[in-house]
Each structure stands twice: as C-alpha cells, then as structure tokens.
N, C-alpha and C positions, 0 to 999 in steps of 0.2 A: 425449713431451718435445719442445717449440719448440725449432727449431734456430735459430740464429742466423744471416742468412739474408743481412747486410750485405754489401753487396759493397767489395771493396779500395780503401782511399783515400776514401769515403763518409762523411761524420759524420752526425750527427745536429744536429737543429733546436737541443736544448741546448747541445750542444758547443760550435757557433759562437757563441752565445747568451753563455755562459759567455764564449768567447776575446775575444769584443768588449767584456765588463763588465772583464776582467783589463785591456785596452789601455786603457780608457779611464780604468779608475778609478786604474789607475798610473802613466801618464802625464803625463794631466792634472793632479789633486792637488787642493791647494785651490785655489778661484778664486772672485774679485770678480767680480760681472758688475753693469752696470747697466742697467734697462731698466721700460718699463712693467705694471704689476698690469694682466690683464684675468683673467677667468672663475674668479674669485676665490671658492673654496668652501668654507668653514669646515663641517667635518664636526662634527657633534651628538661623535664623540670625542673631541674638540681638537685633533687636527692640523687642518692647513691646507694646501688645495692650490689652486695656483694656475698662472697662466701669465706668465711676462714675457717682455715684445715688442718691438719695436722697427721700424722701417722695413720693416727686410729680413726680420726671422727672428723664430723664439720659443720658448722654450723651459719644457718644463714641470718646475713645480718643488712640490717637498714640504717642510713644514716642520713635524714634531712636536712634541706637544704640550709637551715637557720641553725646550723651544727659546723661551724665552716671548720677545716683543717688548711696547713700549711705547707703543704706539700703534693703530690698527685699522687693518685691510688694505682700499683704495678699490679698485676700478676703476679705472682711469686715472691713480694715482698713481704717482709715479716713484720708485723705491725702488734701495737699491746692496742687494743680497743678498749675503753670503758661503758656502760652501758645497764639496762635494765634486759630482763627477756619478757615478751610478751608473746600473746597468739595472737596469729591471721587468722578469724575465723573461716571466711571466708572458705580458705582451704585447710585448714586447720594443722597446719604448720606451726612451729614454735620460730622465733627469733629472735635476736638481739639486739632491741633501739641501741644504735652505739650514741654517745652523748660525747666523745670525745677520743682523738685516736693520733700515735705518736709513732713515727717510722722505730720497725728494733734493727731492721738487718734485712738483708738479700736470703732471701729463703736457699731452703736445701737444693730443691732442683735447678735454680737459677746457677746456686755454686758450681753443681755440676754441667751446668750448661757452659758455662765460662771454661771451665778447668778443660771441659773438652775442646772447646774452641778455640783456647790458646792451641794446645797440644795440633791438631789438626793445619793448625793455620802456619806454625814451625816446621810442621812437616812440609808445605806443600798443598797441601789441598785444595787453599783456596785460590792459587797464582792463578790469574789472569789468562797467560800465554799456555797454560792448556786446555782452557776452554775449548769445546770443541762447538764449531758452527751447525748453528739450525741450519736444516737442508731448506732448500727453496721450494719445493715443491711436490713435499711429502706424499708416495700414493698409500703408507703402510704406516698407519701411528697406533702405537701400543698404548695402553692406557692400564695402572696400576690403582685400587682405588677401590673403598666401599664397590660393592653392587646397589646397594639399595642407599638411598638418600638424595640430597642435591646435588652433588658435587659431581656424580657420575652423570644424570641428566644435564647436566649445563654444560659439561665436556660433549655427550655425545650430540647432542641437540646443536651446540656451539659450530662443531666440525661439521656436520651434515649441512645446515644450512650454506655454511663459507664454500665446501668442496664436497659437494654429495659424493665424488666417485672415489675419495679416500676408503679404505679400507680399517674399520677399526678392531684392535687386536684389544679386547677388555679381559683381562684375569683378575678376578675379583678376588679382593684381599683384607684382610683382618687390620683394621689401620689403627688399633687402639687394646690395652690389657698387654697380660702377659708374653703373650702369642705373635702379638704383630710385627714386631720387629724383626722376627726370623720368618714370616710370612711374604714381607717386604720383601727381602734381601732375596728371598724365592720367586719373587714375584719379577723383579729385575732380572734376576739370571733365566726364566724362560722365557721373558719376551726379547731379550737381547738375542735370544736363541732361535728366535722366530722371523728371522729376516725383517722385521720392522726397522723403519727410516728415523723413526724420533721414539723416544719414550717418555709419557706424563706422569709423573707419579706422584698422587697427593691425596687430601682428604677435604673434609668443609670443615671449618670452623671450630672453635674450643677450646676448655680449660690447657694451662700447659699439663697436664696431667694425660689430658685425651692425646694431646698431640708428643708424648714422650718418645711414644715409635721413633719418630722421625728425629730426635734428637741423640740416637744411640752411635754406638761406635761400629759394629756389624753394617747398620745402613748405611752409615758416610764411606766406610770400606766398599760396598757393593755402587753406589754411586761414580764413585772416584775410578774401581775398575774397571766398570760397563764402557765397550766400545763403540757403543750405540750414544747418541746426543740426548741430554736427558733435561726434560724441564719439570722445575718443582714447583709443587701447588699447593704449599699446604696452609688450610686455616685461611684467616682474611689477611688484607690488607697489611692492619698492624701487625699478624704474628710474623715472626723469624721465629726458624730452625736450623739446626744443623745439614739439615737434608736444602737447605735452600742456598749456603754456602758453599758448596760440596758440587752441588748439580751445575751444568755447563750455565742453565740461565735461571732465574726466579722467576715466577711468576706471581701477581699479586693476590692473584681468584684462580679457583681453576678455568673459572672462564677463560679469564684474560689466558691462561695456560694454553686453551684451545685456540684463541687469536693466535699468538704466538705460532702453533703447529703448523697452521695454514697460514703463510703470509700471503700467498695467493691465494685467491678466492676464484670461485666458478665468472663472477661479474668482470673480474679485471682481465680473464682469457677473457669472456664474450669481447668486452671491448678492445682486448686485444685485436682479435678476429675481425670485426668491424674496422678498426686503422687500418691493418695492415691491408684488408679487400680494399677500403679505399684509396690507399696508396697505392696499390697495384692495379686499379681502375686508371687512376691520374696516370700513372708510367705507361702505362699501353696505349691510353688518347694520344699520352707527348711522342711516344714512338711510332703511332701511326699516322700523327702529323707531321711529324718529322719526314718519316717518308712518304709522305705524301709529298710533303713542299719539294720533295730531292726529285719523285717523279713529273711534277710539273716543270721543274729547271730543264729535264731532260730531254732531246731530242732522239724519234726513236731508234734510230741507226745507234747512236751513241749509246743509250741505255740496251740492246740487244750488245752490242761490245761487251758494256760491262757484268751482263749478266753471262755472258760465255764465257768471260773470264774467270769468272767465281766459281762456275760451276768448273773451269777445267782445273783452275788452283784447288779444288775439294777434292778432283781424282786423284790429282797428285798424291797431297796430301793422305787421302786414303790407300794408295799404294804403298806409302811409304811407311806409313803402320803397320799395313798387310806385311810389311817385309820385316818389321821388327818384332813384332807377334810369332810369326813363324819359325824367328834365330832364334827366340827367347822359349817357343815350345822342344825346339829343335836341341838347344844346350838342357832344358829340363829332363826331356826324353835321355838324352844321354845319358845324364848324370844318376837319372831315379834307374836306368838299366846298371851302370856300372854298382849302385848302391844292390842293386836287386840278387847281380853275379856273385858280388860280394858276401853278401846274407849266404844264397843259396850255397855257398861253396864251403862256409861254416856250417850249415847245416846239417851237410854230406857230413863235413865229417866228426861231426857232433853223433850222428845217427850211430845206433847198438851195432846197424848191422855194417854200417862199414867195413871194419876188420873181413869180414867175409871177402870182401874182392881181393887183399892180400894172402888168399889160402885158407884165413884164420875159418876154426870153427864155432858154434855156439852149443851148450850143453843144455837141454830143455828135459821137466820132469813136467809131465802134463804140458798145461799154458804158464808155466814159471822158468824163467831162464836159469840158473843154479850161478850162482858167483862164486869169486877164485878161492872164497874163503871157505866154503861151503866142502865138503870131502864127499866123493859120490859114492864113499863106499855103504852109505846109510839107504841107496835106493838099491833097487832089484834091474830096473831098465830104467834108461835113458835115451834120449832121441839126441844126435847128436847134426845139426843142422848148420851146412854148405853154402855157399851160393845158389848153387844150382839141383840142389841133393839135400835128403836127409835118409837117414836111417835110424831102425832099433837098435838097440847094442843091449844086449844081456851082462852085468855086471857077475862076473866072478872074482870070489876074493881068493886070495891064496894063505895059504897058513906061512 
C-alpha cells in the first residue's frame, strides 16, 4: 500500500492551480477588454481561439461554438470582447471565455500596412510590366530565410528532389523582432551579389507581428532594387505582405516558392532525353530507308556516276573555301601588321630615349634620370647619357 509521503504545509501542482482559478475567476467576474485579433484559429469544431494584444500585453482567449458572432475573425482587427477569465489547467494558463465580441476598427499594424501599400502601389512598385521573368532553368537559387525551422527544410528538400544539380546559395536570416528587417535587406543585397539565377526569400507561417519584417519599407525598397528575379514566400497561404507585392512573383508556401524555382525538373529532362533519342532513332530508320529504297532504284553504272559526281562537287567546293580562308587570313595578316607598325612607331616615339637619336642627351644621378625642372646644381656628378656614349661630368659651380 503507497503511503502518502507529502510533507507538512506542501501542496500540490493542482491545488495551487485550483486556488489561482477560484481568485481569479471570483474576483475578477465579467470583463470588457479591448484589444487586437492575432493567431486567430478557428478550430474544424467551431470554437475559436485566439489572442488579443495590444502594446504592452496579450491575452488568450476562447470562444465556443454556441457564442456565435456576426462577422469573421481578422488578424489585426480590433474587436471589444466581453467575457469571464478562467484557468486551463491543464497547462495552467489563464484566459478569457469571451461570451460575446463586436468588431471596433482595423488595428494599428493593419493601418500601417495599408498606408504603405497605397504609398508603394502609387509609386510603382507593384506595376505588372516590371515584373521581371523566372528563369527557366535555374542552376544557382539563393534562398533567404530562418536556418532552423520548416520553411528552409521544404525549400531545400523541395528543390533537391525536382533538380538535384541546382546549386543552393542559403544565408540564414533573422525573419522576425527588431533586427530582421535590416537583416533581410542584407540578405538580398549579398545573394544578388553572388551570381545566383533566382532569389527565395521568406519565412513559415504567423502572427502579423512575426511577419512585420516583411512588411517594412527598407525590404520592399531592397526587393524592388534587386536585379536578380525574386520569389516571396512568406507565411501560408492566407498571409499577404508587402514583400509578396513588391517581389517579381508570390508564392503561396515556401514550398510551392521552391516549385516555382525549378519549373524544370530532373524527370522532364529525363523524358526529355528519351523523345528526343526516340525521334532520332525514327529519323535515322527513315533516312536509312530512304536510301536504301534510292540504292535499290539504282543501277550500278548510274549510281558510280553519281557518287563521282558528289564527291567531285565537294572538292570543288572545298577548294573554293580553301581560297576564301586564305583572302580572308591574307587581308587579316595585313591589316593586324599594318595595326602592329602603327603601335610600334608610337611607341618609338613615346620611348625616354628617343630624343637620343636626334643628338639629344639624358641627365642621370645614380638610376634616376633628373627632369628639366630639377637644377643639377644640388648634385656633385652626373652621368650624362648619348646614344652611343656616356660619361661622368664633375659639377662645378661658379660664384
């Protein structure tokens, strides 16, 4: 028989667990809060769970199915919930049964998402007609993006299986906080720098908070400059960013990001390979029955005719190239000599010692040649150097 083995004054995980759900849930009571939708998950059984946030804090909240509202739950919408708080024990979490919840407004980052997206969209940014085209058959894709999570596994996994012999160019990037936005934009300007064919650049999934990077004005600027073709990947399906308007194409996943890179696949060369060997099997049968059927029409007198004939029309032929090969080395030869006299005859007289064959002489102290500006009355001897001659010369000055 297990004795009970607690010691005096001791509780247990539930107990406390319990004492904190009795304080707060009697306490507190009903309460209004308002604040913003993020990580908004309507579960396949009809409740709805979600988180509202605000500057400082955030708070998670549940709302069951037999609690219906009239409208749909956004990200970034700003809603007044009403509601009780309770514990999950479970994991002992606090949250908020909402019992009832009424749209207030487009939250702050959503404003900001707007205000940029007009702004960007007046500029230019999103036009159509500069889009620039995915390559067909990319051997060098950059990839921008966590290192550690899914989203870099399904890109690189994605591409290897479709084109093993791609080359992939990964700089692992901060895609989320303070930091990543100018991590990004870093991230773009050295892979664009790295002779890569396409560039991915994105993340996996989340709050619009995790995904703000991609929302900024820096990244849509380093997008829009990149001369490299760039696909965005950011978040699922449902998320847009600014980086996905911006970018030459969207992508829905980063999967689908890595379809996209490789529209060719290793399978569609093989079967490539396979037509074409077979069409070129079939062309060589038809051309060898071809002439076959010609040398069976043929009688052999006649067919010795025409095979001397062919063979005399090819010397011809071949002489007569031989002879424009030879004009066309013959005017080259000319023309690289006449260039050649040319050069040399500027060089001559570019050369220090030219002046020499006209008389002139050169002034040298040691191995330095002394120039006109120079006054030799600061050295003791000089070499003063001819054509054909040199000599010392003792410097005397005069009073």
């Amino acid at each position: 028989m297990q004795q009970n083995t607690r010691r005096e004054g001791v509780i247990s995980v539930s107990e406390i667990t319990n004492s904190i759900k009795l304080l707060l849930e009697n306490h507190i009571g009903l309460v209004s809060v308002e604040g913003e939708v993020s990580n908004y998950k309507p579960h396949y059984s009809g409740h709805k769970y979600f988180t509202l946030k605000d500057a400082g804090a955030q708070l998670s909240c549940t709302m069951w199915k037999s609690r219906p509202v009239n409208f749909d739950f956004v990200d970034g919408q700003k809603i007044i919930v009403t509601g009780t708080i309770s514990v999950y024990p479970p994991r002992g979490n606090y949250q908020l049964d909402v019992i009832s919840a009424i749209p207030y407004g487009t939250g702050d980052l959503y404003r900001a998402f707007e205000v940029l997206k007009q702004k960007l969209d007046q500029a230019g940014y999103f036009d159509t007609d500069i889009k620039k085209e995915l390559p067909e058959m990319p051997l060098r894709i950059g990839v921008s993006t966590s290192p550690t999570g899914a989203a870099v596994r399904d890109i690189i996994s994605t591409i290897q299986s479709r084109f093993p012999i791609v080359e992939i160019y990964l700089r692992p990037t901060i895609v989320q906080g303070d930091n990543a936005a100018a991590d990004i934009v870093n991230a773009i300007t050295e892979l664009s720098n790295s002779d890569v064919d396409v560039i991915i650049v994105g993340r996996g999934g989340g709050s619009i908070e995790d995904l703000w990077a991609y929302n900024t004005e820096p990244v849509a600027n380093a997008i829009y400059d990149c001369s490299i073709p760039i696909i965005s990947a950011v978040g699922h399906e449902t998320d847009f960013s600014i980086a996905d308007f911006v970018s030459d194409v969207r992508a829905a996943t980063p999967t689908a990001a890595a379809i996209l890179a490789t529209p060719i696949t290793q399978l569609d060369i093989q079967n490539n390979l396979y037509n074409y060997e077979s069409q070129m099997t079939q062309a060589m049968q038809s051309l060898l029955q071809k002439y076959y059927d010609m040398l069976a029409t043929f009688s052999v007198p006649r067919l010795s005719k025409q095979i001397l004939d062919t063979i005399h029309f090819n010397f011809q032929l071949l002489d007569n190239e031989t002879d424009d090969i030879n004009r066309s080395m013959l005017y080259y030869i000319n023309n690289t000599k006449h260039s050649l006299d040319k050069y040399e005859g500027l060089i001559k007289a570019a050369s220090p010692t030219a002046p020499l064959n006209r008389g002139y002489a050169l002034l040298k102290y040691g191995n330095e040649y002394i120039n006109r500006d120079e006054s030799i009355t600061q050295y003791d001897t000089i070499e003063v150097v001819r054509k054909n001659e040199s000599v010392q010369v003792k410097i005397v000055q005069h009073d």
